[in-house]
C-alpha positions in Angstrom: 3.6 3.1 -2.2 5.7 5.9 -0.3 8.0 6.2 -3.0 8.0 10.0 -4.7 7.4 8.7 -8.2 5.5 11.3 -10.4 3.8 8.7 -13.0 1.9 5.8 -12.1 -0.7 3.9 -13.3 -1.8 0.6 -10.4 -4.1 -2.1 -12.0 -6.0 -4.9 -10.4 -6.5 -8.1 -12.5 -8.4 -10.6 -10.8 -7.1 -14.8 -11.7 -10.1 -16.9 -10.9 -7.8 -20.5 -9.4 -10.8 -22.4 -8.9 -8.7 -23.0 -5.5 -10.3 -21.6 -2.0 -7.5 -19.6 -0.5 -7.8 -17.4 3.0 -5.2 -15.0 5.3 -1.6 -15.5 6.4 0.5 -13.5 8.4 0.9 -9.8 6.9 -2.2 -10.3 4.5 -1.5 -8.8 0.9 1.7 -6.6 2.5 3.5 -9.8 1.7 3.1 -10.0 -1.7 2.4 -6.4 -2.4 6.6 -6.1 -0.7 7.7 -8.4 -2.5 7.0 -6.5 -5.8 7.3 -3.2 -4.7 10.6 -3.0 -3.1 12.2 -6.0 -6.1 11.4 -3.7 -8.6 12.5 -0.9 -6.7 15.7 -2.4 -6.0 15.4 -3.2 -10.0 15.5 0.3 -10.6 18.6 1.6 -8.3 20.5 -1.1 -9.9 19.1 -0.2 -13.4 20.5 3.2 -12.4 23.8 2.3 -11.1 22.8 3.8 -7.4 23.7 2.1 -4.1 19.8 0.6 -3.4 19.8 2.7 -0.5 20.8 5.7 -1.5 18.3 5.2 -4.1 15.4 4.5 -1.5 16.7 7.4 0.3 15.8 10.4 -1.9 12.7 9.0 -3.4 11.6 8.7 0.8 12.5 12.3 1.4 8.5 12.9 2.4 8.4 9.9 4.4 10.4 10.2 7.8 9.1 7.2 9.5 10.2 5.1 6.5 13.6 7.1 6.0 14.2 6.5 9.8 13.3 3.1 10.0 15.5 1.9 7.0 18.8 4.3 8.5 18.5 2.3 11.3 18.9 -0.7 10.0 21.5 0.0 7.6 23.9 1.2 11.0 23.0 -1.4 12.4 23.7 -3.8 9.6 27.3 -2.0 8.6 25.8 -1.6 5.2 28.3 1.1 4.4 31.0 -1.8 4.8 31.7 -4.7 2.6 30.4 -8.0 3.6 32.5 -11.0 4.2 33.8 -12.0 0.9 31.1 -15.0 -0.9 28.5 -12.6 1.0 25.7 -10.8 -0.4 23.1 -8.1 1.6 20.2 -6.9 0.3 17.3 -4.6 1.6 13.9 -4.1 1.9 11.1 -1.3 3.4 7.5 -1.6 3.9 5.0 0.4 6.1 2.0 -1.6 7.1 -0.4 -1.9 9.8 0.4 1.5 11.8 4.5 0.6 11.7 7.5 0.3 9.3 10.1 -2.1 9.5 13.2 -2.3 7.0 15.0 -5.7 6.9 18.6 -6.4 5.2 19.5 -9.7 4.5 22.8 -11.2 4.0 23.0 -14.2 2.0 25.8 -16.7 0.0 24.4 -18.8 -2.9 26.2 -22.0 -3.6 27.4 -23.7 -7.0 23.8 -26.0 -7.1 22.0 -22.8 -6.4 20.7 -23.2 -3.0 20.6 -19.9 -1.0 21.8 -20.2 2.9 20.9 -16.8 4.9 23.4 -16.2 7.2 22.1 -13.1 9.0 19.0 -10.8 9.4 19.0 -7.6 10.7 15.5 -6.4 11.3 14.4 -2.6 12.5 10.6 -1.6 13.2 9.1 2.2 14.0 6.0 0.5 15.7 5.5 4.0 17.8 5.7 3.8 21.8 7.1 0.3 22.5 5.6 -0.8 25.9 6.8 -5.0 25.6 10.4 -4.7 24.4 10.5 -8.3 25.2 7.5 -9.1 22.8 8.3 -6.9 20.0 11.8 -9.0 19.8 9.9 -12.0 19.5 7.5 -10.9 16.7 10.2 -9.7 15.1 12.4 -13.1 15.4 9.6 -15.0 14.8 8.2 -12.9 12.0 11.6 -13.5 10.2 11.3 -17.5 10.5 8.1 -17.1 8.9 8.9 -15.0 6.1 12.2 -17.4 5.1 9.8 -20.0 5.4 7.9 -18.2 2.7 10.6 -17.1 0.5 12.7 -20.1 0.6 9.7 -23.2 0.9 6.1 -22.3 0.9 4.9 -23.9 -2.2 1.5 -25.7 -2.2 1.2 -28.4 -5.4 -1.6 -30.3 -6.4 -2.7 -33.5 -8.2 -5.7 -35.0 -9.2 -7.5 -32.0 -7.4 -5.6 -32.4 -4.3 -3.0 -31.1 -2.5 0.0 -33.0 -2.6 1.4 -31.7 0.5 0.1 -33.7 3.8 2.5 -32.3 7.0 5.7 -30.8 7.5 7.5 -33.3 5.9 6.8 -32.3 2.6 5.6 -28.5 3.3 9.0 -28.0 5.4 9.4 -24.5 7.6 12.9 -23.3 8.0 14.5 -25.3 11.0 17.4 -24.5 13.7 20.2 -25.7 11.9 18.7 -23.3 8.9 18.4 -20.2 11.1 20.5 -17.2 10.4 21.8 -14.9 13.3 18.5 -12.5 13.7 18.9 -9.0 15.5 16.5 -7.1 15.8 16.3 -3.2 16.9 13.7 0.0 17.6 13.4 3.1 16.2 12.8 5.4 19.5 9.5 6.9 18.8 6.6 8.7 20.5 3.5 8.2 17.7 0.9 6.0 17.9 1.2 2.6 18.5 1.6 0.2 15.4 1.3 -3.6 14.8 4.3 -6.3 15.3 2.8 -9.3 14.5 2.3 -8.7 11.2 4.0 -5.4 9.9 8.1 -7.4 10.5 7.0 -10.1 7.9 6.7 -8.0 4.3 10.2 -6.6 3.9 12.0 -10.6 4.8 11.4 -12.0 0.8 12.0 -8.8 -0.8 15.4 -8.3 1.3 16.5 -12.2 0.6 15.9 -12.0 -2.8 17.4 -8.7 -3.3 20.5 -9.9 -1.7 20.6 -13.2 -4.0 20.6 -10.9 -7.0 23.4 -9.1 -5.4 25.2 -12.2 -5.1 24.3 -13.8 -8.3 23.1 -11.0 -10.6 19.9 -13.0 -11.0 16.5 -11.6 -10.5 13.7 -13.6 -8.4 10.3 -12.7 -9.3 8.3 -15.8 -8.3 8.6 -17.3 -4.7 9.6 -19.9 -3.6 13.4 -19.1 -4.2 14.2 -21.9 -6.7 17.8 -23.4 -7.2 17.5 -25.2 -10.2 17.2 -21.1 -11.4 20.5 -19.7 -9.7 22.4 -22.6 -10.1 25.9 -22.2 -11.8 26.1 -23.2 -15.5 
């Protein structure tokens, strides 16, 4: 965790399922995003401090992160308002040699579903030799982590899965897509990952921005509406 926090204490607790699992895309950065930059976000808000202004001074000793999220809040007109009904929220994560930073704009409607209307992505990923390949990981990295955030639930009964295709484990679909732009930090390190490394920061950044918009806090994925909706 980059952030410059002085006291921390990190346990591991295994939770035997009985249930075989294996890899997705971005490993255990997904999940380990997904708590670290909520609960940041939990804190700035906790403190009354714009989330990225927060982000920025505990990321004073990490440029690549600091530069990586800057990016994407110009590019995102985070300084401005959104368009009124909208909420943004935002989310950093280094991870397989790069750092990308994601802010998601969202609106939640009265039955509680969430509708993302635009993601703007950034990623420090060093040298970039395919510009036309790192756009596509980058698109395609956000499908798959809306996918996550808003769908990817695996039930089961009588010890089996329920879910048999995509008809009833549904991905997000074209008429579901937000507007996705995606930009590079110009850099001379190392090369980093794509494929993986623009996933992480998509859930965090969604949820963050449907607490923005609804002042509730998401802590388990999938987003669920029957939790935001109106009273």
């Amino acid at each position: 965790m980059p952030y410059a926090i002085p006291n921390k204490l990190v346990e591991w607790h295994e939770a035997p399922g009985g249930v075989p699992t294996l890899w997705w895309r971005s490993v255990g950065h997904s999940h380990t995003a997904f708590a670290v930059e909520s609960f940041i976000d939990e804190l700035a808000h906790a403190a009354g401090i714009d989330p990225v202004a927060y982000r920025s001074k505990l990321l004073e000793g990490h440029p690549r992160h600091l530069g990586v999220m800057n990016l994407v809040v110009e590019k995102s007109g985070w300084s401005r308002p959104p368009v009124k009904g909208h909420a943004r929220g935002i989310a950093v994560h280094g991870s397989f040699g790069s750092f990308a930073a994601v802010v998601a704009e969202v609106t939640v409607d009265a039955s509680g579903k969430p509708r993302v209307h635009r993601i703007v992505t950034a990623i420090d990923c060093g040298m970039v030799v395919n510009p036309d390949g790192v756009h596509a990981q980058l698109e395609s990295g956000a499908v798959f982590g809306l996918t996550a955030a808003l769908y990817g639930e695996i039930t089961f009964a009588n010890g089996r899965v329920k879910q048999r295709n995509f008809h009833d484990y549904p991905m997000v679909r074209m008429n579901e897509m937000p507007r996705i732009e995606t930009h590079f930090v110009s850099s001379s390190e190392a090369l980093g990952g794509v494929g993986e490394s623009c996933v992480p920061p998509i859930a965090p950044a969604v949820c963050n921005a449907v607490f923005a918009a609804t002042g509730k806090r998401i802590r388990k994925l999938p987003i669920r509406p029957d939790e935001l909706r109106s009273a």
